[in-house]
C-alpha positions as CSV (number, residue, x, y, z in Angstrom):
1,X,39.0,112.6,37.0
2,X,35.2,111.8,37.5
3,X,34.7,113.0,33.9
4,X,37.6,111.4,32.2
5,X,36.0,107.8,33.7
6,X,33.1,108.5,32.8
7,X,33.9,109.2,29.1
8,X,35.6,105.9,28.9
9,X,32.9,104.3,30.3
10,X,30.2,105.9,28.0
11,X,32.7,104.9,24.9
12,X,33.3,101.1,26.2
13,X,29.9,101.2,26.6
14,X,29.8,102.4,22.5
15,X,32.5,99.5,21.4
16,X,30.7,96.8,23.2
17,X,27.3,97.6,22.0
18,X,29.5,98.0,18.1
19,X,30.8,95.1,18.6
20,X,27.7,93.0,19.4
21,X,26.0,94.6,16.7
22,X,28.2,93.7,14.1
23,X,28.0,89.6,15.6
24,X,24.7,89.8,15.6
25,X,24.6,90.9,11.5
26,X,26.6,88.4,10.9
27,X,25.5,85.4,12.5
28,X,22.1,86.2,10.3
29,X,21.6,83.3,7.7
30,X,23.6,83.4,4.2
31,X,21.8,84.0,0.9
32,X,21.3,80.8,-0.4
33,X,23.1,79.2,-3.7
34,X,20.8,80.7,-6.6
35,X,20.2,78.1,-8.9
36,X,18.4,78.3,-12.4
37,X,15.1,76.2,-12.9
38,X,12.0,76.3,-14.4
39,X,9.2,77.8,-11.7
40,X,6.4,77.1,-11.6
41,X,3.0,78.3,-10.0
42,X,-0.3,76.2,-8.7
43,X,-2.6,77.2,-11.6
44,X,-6.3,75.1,-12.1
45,X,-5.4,71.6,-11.7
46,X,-1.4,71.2,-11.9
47,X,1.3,74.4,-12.1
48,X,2.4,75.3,-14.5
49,X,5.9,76.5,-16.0
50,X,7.6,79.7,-16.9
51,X,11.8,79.4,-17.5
52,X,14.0,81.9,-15.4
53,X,17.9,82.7,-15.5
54,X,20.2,82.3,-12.7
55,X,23.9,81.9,-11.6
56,X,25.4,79.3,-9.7
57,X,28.3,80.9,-7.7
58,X,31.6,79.4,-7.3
59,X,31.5,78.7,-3.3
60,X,29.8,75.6,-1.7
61,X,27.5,76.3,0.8
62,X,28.1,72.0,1.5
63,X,30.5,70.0,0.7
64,X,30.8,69.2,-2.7
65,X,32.1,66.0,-5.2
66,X,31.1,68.6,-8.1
67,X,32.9,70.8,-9.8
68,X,31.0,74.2,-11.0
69,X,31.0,73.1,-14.7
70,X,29.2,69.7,-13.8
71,X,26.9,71.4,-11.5
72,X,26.0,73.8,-14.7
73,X,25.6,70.9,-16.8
74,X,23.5,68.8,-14.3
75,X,21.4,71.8,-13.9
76,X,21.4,72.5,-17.8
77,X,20.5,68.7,-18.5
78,X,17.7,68.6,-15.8
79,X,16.4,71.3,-17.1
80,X,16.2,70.2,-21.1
81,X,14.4,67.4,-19.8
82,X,12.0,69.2,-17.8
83,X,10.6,71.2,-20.5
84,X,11.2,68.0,-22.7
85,X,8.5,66.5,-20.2
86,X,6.2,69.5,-20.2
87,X,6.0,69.5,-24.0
88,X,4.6,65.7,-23.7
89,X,2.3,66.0,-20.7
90,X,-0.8,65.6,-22.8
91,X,0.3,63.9,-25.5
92,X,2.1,61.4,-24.1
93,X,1.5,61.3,-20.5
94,X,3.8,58.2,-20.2
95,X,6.8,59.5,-21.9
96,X,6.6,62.9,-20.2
97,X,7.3,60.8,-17.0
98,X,10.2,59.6,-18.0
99,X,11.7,63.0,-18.5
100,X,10.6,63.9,-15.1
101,X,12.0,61.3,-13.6
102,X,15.3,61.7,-15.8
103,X,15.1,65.8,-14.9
104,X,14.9,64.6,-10.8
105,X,17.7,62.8,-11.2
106,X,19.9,66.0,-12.5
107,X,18.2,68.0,-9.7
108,X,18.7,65.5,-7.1
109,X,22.5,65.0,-8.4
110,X,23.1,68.7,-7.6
111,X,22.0,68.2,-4.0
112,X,24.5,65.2,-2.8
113,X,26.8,65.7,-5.4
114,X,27.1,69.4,-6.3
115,X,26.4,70.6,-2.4
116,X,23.8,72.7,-3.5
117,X,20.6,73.7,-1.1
118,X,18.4,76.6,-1.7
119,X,15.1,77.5,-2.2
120,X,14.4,77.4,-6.0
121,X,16.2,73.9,-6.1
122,X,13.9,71.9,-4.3
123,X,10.9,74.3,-5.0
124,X,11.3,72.6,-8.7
125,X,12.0,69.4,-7.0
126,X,8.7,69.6,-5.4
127,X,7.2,70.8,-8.7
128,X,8.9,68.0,-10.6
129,X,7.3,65.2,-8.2
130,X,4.2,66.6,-8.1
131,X,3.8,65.9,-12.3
132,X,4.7,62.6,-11.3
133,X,2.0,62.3,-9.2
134,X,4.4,61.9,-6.2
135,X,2.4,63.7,-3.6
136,X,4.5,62.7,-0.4
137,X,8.3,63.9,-2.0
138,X,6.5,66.9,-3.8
139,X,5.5,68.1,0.2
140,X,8.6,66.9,1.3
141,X,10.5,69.2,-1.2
142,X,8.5,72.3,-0.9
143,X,8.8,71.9,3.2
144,X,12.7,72.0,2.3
145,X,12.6,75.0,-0.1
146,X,10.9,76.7,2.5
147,X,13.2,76.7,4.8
148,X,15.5,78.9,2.2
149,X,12.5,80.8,0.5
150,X,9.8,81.3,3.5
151,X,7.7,84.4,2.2
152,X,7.7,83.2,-1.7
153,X,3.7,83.0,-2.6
154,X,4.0,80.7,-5.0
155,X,6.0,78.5,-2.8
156,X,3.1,78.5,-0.3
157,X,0.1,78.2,-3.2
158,X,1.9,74.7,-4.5
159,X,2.6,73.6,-0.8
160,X,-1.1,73.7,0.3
161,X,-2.3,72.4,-3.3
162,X,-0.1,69.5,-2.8
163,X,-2.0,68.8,0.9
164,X,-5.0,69.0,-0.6
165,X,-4.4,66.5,-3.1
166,X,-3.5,63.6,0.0
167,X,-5.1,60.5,1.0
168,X,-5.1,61.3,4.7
169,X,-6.9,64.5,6.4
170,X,-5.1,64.4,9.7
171,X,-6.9,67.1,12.2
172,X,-5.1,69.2,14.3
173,X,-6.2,68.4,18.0
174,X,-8.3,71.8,19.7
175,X,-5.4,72.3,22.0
176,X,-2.7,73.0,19.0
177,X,-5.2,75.1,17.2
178,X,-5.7,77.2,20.2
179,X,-1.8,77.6,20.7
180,X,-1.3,78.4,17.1
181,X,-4.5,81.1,17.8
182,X,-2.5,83.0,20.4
183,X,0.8,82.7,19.8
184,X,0.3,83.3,15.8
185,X,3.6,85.3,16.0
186,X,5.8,81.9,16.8
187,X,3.8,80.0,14.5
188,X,2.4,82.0,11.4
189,X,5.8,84.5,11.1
190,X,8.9,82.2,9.2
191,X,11.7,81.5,11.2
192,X,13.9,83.4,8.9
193,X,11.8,87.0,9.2
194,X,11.4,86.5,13.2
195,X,15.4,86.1,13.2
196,X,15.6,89.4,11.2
197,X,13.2,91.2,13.7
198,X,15.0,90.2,16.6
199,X,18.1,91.2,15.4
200,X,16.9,94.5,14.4
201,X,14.8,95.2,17.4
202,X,18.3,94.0,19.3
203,X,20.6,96.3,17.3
204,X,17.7,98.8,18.6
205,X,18.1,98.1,21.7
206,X,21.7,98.7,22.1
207,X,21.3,102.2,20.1
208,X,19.0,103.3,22.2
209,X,21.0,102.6,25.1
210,X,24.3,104.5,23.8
211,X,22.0,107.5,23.3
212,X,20.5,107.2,26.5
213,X,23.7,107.4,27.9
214,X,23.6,111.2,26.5
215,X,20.4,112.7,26.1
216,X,18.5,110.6,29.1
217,X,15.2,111.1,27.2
218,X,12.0,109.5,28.3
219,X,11.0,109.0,24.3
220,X,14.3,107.1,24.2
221,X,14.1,105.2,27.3
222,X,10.4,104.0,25.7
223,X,11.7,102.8,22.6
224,X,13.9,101.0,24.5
225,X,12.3,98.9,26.4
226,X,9.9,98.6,23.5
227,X,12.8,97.2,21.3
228,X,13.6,94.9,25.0
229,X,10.3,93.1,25.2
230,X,10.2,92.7,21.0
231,X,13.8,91.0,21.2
232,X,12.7,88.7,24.0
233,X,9.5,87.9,22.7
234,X,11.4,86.8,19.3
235,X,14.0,85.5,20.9
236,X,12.5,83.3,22.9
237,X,9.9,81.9,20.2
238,X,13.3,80.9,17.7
239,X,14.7,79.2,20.7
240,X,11.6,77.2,21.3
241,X,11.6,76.8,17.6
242,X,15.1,75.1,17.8
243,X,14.9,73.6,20.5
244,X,11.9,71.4,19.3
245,X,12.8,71.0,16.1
246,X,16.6,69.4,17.9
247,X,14.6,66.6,19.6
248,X,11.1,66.1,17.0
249,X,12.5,66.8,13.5
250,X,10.3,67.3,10.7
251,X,8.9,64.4,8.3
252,X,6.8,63.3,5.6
253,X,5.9,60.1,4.4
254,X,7.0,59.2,1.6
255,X,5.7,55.7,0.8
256,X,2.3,55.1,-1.3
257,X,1.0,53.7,1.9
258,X,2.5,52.0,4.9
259,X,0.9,49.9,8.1
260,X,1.7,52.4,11.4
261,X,2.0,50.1,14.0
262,X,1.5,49.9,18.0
263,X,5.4,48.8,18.8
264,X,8.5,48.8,16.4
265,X,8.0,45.5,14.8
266,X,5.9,44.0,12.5
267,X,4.2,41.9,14.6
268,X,2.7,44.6,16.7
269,X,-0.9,45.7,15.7
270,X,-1.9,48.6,13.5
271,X,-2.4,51.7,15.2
272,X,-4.9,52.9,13.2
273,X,-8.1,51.0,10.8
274,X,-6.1,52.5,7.3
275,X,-2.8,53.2,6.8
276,X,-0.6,56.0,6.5
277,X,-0.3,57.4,3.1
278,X,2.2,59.8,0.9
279,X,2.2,63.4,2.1
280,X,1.3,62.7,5.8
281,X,3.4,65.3,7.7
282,X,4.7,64.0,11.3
283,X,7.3,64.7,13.7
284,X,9.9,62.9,14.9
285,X,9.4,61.8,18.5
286,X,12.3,58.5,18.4
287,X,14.4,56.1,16.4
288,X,15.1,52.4,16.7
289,X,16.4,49.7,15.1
290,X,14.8,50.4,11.6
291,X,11.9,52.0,13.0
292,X,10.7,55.4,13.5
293,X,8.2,56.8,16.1
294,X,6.0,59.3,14.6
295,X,3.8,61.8,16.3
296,X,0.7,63.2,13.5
297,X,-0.6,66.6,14.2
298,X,-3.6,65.1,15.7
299,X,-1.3,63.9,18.3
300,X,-1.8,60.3,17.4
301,X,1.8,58.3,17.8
302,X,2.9,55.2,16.1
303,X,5.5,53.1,14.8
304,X,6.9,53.1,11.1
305,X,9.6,51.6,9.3
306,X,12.0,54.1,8.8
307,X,12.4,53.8,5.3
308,X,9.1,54.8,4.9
309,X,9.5,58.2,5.7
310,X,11.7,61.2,4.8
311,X,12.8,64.1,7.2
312,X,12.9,67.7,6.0
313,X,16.4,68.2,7.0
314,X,18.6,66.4,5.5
């Protein structure tokens, strides 16, 4: 009898920890949408552009007034005028914007229309505003296609060439740059590859468990708390992560420049002796009427109309 329980036990025990395993898999983010556009790279003083092939697949990751065949010929037509634009930049400066602008508009069409959100998307987004000299929506873009593309090089290279090119050089206080210092695992490791840890230090976990049901091994019994503490410690940092990013959302400014202010109306005074320009990154702290209040990375907070801004989720 004693044995008999204990062998259903032990293979409980082996569904249950199946079982999770297979949730947790699952529950790991989707591929995104792959999307064809031109890439491009951060190269001397602008990036440039090399043409790559892609599919767009027949399910919406959103919800979607597109069909597939406009989507392709958004994307197709956007594209044309891209390179159109490209082919100008130096000759005529003037009419290579206005194929940019008329290649953002396919883009952009394909994100509310066509329900489409992934990486290479709004990398060219960010790639397309930056021509236009459009600093605060090309940072705004590349923060987006970041969240579907977080280890892409390129991705990062055109990010911090795009900071580098803003009006404002907001500090981080000492206190942030400490914390980012010593806990360079929450902050310098993408949300995406911390979620893939955890889940495989987790589906560790509960293999070393089943087997330590049978062989009680002190080498197993190591890894598995090993595999504990690494799940926890990843765990925890992408609940922190969402968590914050629930109540102080992620923005940039997107204006040329705009007046932050003491209070939420204009009649308050400025918070600062300049003003805000295009491509300063804040966070969210609360919303009124109109008016958003912004916390920089200095830790500075202050009032701006909310149309001045842009959040990275949409």
């Amino acid at each position: 009898m004693i044995p008999s329980i204990l062998y259903r036990r032990r293979l409980f025990a082996i569904l249950v920890a199946a079982i999770l395993t297979i949730v947790v898999f699952s529950a790991a983010p989707a591929g995104a949408r792959s999307v064809a556009f031109p890439i491009s790279q951060a190269h001397a003083a602008r990036p440039i552009t090399e043409a790559e092939a892609a599919v767009v697949p027949s399910s919406q990751a959103h919800a979607a007034d597109m069909t597939e065949q406009e989507v392709r010929q958004h994307l197709t037509d956007g594209m044309d005028y891209f390179r159109r634009a490209v082919t100008l930049d130096q000759l005529d400066p003037r009419g290579a914007d206005e194929y940019y602008r008329r290649s953002i508009l396919h883009f952009e069409r394909i994100v509310k229309d066509g329900g489409v959100r992934n990486g290479k998307l709004y990398y060219n987004i960010g790639n397309t505003y930056f021509r236009l000299g459009d600093i605060g929506r090309a940072i705004l873009n590349y923060k987006r296609a970041a969240l579907y593309s977080p280890n892409d090089p390129n991705l990062r290279q055109n990010l911090e060439f795009a900071r580098s090119r803003r009006a404002d050089k907001v500090e981080a206080t000492q206190r942030e740059k400490v914390f980012k210092t010593l806990f360079f695992i929450h902050y310098d490791i993408p949300s995406r590859i911390r979620f893939m840890i955890f889940t495989a230090a987790f589906a560790l976990v509960w293999i070393c468990a089943i087997l330590f049901l049978f062989l009680h091994g002190s080498g197993i019994r190591l890894i598995l708390v090993i595999a504990a503490v690494v799940s926890t410690i990843f765990l925890t940092s992408l609940v922190v992560e969402a968590v914050s990013l629930s109540r102080h959302p992620e923005g940039v400014i997107v204006a040329d420049e705009v007046v932050a202010r003491k209070g939420d109306a204009e009649t308050y005074q400025p918070s600062f002796t300049e003003p805000l320009h295009s491509g300063t990154e804040f966070s969210l702290v609360e919303r009124r009427d109109g008016w958003w209040q912004i916390e920089l990375q200095s830790g500075a907070r202050s009032w701006i109309p909310s149309n001045a801004g842009e959040l990275v989720i949409e």
